[in-house]
C-alpha positions, 0 to 999 in steps of 0.5 A, a space after each residue: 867259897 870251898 876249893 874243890 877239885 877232880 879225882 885227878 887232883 888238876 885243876 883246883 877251883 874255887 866255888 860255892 857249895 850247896 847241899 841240898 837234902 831233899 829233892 825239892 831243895 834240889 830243884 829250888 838250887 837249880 831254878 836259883 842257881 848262877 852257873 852252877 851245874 851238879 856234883 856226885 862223888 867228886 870221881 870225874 877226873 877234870 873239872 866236868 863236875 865244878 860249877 863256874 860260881 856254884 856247885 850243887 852237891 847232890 851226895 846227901 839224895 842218896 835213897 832208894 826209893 822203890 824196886 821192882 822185882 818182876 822187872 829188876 829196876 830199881 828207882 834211887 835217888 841220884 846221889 846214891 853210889 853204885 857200891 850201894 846199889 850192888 852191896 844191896 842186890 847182888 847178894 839177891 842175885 842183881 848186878 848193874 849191867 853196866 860198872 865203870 872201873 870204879 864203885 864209887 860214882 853216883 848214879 846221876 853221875 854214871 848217867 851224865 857220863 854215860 859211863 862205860 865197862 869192859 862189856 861195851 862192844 857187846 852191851 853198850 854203856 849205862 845209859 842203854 838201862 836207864 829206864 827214866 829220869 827225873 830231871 830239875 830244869 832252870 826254867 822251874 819244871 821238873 821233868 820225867 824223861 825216858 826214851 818214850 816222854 821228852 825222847 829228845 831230853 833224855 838221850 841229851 841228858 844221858 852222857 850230856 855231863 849235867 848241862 841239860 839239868 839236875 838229875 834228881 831219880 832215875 830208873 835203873 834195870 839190874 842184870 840177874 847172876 847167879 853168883 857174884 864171882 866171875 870166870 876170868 880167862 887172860 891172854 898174853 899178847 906180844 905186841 900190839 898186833 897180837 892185843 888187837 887180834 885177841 880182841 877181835 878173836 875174843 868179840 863174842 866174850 862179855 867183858 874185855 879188858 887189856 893192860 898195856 905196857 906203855 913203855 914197851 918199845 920196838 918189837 914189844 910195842 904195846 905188849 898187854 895182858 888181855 882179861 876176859 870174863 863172864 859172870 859164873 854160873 853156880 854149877 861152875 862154882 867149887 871150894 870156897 867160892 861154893 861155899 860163898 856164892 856172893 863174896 863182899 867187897 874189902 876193906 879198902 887201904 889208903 894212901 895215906 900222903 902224897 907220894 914224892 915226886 920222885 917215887 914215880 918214874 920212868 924207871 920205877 914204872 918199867 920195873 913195875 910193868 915187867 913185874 906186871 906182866 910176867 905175873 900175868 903171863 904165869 896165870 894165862 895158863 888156864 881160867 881162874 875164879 875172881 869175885 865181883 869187886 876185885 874184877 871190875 873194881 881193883 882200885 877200889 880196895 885202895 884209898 885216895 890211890 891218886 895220891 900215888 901222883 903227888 901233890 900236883 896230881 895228874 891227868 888222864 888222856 882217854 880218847 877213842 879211835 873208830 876201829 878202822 884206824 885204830 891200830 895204826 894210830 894207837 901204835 904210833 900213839 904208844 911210840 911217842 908215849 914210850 919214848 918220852 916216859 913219864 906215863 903211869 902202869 895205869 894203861 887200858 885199852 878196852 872196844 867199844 860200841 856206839 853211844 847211848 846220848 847224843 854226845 856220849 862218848 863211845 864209838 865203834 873202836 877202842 879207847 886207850 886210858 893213860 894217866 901221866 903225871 903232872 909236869 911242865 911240858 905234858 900239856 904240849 905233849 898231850 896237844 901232840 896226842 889229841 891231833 892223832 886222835 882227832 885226824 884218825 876220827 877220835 875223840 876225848 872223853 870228857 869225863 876225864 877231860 881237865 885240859 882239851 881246847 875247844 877246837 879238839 873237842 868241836 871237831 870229835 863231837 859232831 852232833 854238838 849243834 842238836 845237843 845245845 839246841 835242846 840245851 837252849 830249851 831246857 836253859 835260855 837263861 845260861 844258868 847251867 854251866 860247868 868248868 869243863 862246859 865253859 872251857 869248851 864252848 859246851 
């Protein structure tokens, strides 16, 4: 038995890994497997990717099996990283056209969460360019889904966080760029109030993303900076960027151990905000030049950063609000989270449009990320937040989910029912089962 964890380092959970190297031996793991569900690069956050007795990590199916030019799609196996994928075709001008905020996830991965980037309002989450799939069932077959063969399968699968099978390959469209630099523009909003209109103002814009400051409080409830962005064209390239139309990623820093308790409170996280936003304040003046990875990926440039937490780890509460009750909820949200501290810098709002799978997380409205760090009444405080977000119609993401009940996730998920209907299909023996799917009632 191997102990395993998430990224945010809660819970620690015994299991059996099995690393297959080809996608047969895959196939064999699923069909044998007892309460066993896929693993890619151990980057969600709870226990989505740990099975109940077994664990299939899927890290060593890692090619690229074909490209098309003339479409852009790009077939690979599924536990071949993002990072990959771009180091290999952004410089041929192909960029996913959807990034979570981090590189480091495989593609099954990206598919079973259907993850979203700062472009969902406008061009939803990754599943929308997912052409195909392969997909290993218990029953012993192996299937291609798409949205034209098994429609029902893959919009199950897409976003279904690995319960309806392993995902072996997948068809991927790419976006073409003309360069790997992005035009950021940012706004400074006061208030929450002020966030939300600049969101609303700023629809049209491709990608969006805010950072808030979760201890502000009073007048300065939910002060943020806005990012805004577009791929840059090269005639807008000048200086060094001109000269390097596709700049690489960087050598990323480490944590090197697990910060003392201590070294993360309320004090040192205000000081840090207020540092925070008057810099970002500073540059709101006009827009600036940024390249590819430090935009969507800034946390990748530092190593095993969630040790920042310590030794206990911590939990990330990621919910979304449809729009129409949003800013109410999220104010009083940020209310009680200001004034019980504890909460990290790490606080984003980003809008969202409508899902691609039939439990995928996204709908119309905004979803608000925050990282609190392990300590001995979060867990009753988080409660307090979860009833908000499920009276104002909300829901948890469950790839960042390591503690939700049953009852907060049945009441966010309406379409449950059809998808363990298809599950029943593809499964009937139960073989399939996660954590995080087992804790639910998936």
């Amino acid at each position: 038995m191997t102990a395993i964890l998430g990224w945010g380092r809660y819970p620690i959970v015994d299991t059996e890994m099995i690393r297959p190297r080809t996608m047969d031996a895959a196939q064999r793991a699923t069909v044998r497997g007892d309460q066993t569900v896929a693993r890619g690069n151990g980057r969600a956050y709870g226990d989505a990717a740990i099975g109940g007795r077994q664990t299939i990590s899927m890290t060593h199916l890692n090619r690229l099996r074909s490209f098309d030019a003339e479409k852009g799609v790009v077939t690979v196996e599924s536990g071949l990283l993002l990072s990959d994928i771009i180091d290999t075709f952004l410089p041929r001008g192909l960029f996913p056209y959807v990034v979570p905020g981090t590189s480091l996830i495989t593609v099954g991965g990206a598919i079973a969460a259907d993850v979203h980037g700062k472009n969902h309002h406008q061009e939803g989450g990754f599943g929308e360019y997912v052409e195909s799939i392969v997909l290993a069932v218990p029953t012993g077959e192996t299937i291609r889904a798409s949205r034209d063969e098994h429609p029902d399968l893959f919009h199950a699968t897409i976003g279904g966080m690995g319960l309806t099978g392993t995902i072996l390959e997948a068809a991927i469209r790419l976006r073409p760029v003309e360069t790997g630099w992005i035009r950021q523009r940012t706004i400074v909003a006061k208030d929450l109030a002020a966030a939300f209109s600049a969101f609303e103002s700023s629809d049209s814009v491709t990608y969006s993303v805010a950072w808030i400051d979760c201890l502000a409080r009073g007048a300065q409830l939910g002060r943020s900076l806005i990012f805004l962005g577009e791929h840059a064209r090269s005639a807008e390239l000048h200086g060094n960027a001109l000269a390097n139309r596709f700049p690489v990623g960087r050598t990323p820093l480490s944590v090197p151990i697990n910060a003392p308790a201590f070294a993360l409170n309320h004090w040192t996280v205000a000081a840090f905000n207020e540092l925070y936003f008057r810099a970002g304040a500073r540059k709101a003046a006009s827009p600036v030049l940024v390249p590819a990875h430090p935009y969507f990926f800034p946390l990748d440039a530092v190593g095993n950063w969630n040790r920042i937490y310590g030794r206990r780890g911590f939990i990330q509460h990621q919910s979304v609000i449809p729009t129409q009750n949003a800013q109410g909820t999220l104010a009083e949200m940020l209310g009680r989270i200001a004034k019980r501290g504890g909460s990290s810098f790490l606080a984003v709002l980003k809008k969202l449009g409508a899902g691609s799978g039939i439990i995928s997380f996204p709908v119309p409205g905004y979803t608000l990320a925050l990282d609190f760090p392990m300590r001995g009444d979060l867990f009753s405080f988080l409660d307090e937040l979860d009833e908000l977000v499920i009276a104002a119609g909300g829901r948890l993401y469950l790839a960042k989910d390591a503690r939700q009940s049953r009852t907060t996730f049945e009441a966010g998920y309406p379409d449950l029912s059809r998808f363990r209907e298809i599950r029943r299909s593809t499964d009937p023996a139960g073989k399939i089962k996660s954590r995080l799917s087992e804790r639910i009632g998936i």
